[in-house]
Phi, psi and omega in degrees: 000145186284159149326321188286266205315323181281334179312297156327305162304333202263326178297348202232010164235055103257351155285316165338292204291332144353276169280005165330314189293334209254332135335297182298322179241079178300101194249057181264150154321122168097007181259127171250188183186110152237148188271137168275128162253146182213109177234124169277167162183164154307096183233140199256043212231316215233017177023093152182157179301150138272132146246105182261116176264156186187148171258119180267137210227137157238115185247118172305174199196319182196146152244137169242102156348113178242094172088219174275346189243165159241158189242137202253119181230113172249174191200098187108035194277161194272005163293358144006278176282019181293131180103355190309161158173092209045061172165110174238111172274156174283134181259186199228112137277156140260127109308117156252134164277129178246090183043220187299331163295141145251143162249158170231136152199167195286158171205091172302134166298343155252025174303135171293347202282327178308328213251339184288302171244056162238030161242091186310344182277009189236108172271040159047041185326330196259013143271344185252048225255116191310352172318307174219083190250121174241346170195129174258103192264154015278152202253087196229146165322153209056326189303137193216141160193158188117345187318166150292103171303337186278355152317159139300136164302149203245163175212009149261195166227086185246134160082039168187142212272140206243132162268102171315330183199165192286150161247148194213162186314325152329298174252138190267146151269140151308117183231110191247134168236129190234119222218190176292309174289329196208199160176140185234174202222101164277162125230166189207135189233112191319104148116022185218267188164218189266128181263331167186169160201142185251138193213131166187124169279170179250009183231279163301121190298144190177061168265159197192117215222123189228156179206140186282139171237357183176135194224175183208090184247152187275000000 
């Protein structure tokens, strides 16, 4: 085989891998998610539990080629509802996909961030940080990212996001980060998205159970 031809297979397997995350995580413009949520709280107007149910919709809204990454403008991610109380508006996230990374972060409308990444010269470092690195793929059991560095290093899997079980075409994995006060649960499944999510403090009552009841991939 000529030289010219293996060059190619490798540019066309390093493209695969490339897009492997966006397999896993179907991020096209115009792809949805809606969640049935079951949220407990406190309201303290009338010092007693809510239990409230809603349906939530998350939605891609653009993708922009940043570099070697796309940068993901979602609408509606579901920690939203974390904190409810009786009312949620959808806020505008970024994903920026990095390779085998996703990152989140908030995106306020009058954010500099809007103008950052539709600038290829900016590699947008301090988004791309394990704060907030939120799914690394392959998604394999054991597998941890996210520590705090400014921590003492841990010999639990406390204050870091931990993957509970393998994810397969099939199953959704479990992804937990777990700290004193609270704790959350993706779960996510390869070639669907986020499939549920879970929030519960542990001191001031405050739960919150999301499960996908209907998606729309392009």
């Amino acid at each position: 085989m000529k030289h010219s031809n293996w060059v190619i297979i490798l540019l066309l397997l390093s493209a695969c891998t490339q897009n492997k995350p966006q397999a896993d995580f179907p991020l096209a413009k115009g792809n949805q998610w809606t969640y049935a949520a079951t949220i407990q709280y406190h309201d303290d107007d009338i010092d007693s539990m809510i239990t409230k149910q809603t349906n939530w919709l998350m939605e891609v809204v653009d993708v922009i080629p940043h570099g070697n990454a796309n940068a993901v403008i979602v609408k509606g991610f579901p920690t939203d509802l974390v904190w409810y109380e009786g009312k949620a508006d959808r806020g505008n996230y970024l994903l920026l996909v990095d390779s085998n990374k996703v990152y989140l972060s908030n995106l306020p409308p009058d954010d500099s961030l809007n103008l950052r990444i539709k600038d290829p010269n900016d590699q947008l470092t301090d988004i791309k940080t394990g704060t907030n690195l939120i799914f690394d793929f392959p998604l394999v059991k054991g597998k941890t990212w996210g520590a705090d560095p400014e921590m003492p290093q841990r010999t639990d899997s406390m204050y870091a996001w931990v993957v509970q079980n393998t994810a397969s075409s099939t199953q959704a994995a479990g992804i937990k980060y777990n700290t004193n006060p609270d704790h959350s649960i993706f779960e996510f499944q390869p070639g669907v998205g986020i499939t549920g999510y879970q929030f519960e403090h542990h001191g001031t009552v405050m739960k919150l159970n999301m499960k996908l009841i209907s998606q729309k991939i392009q």
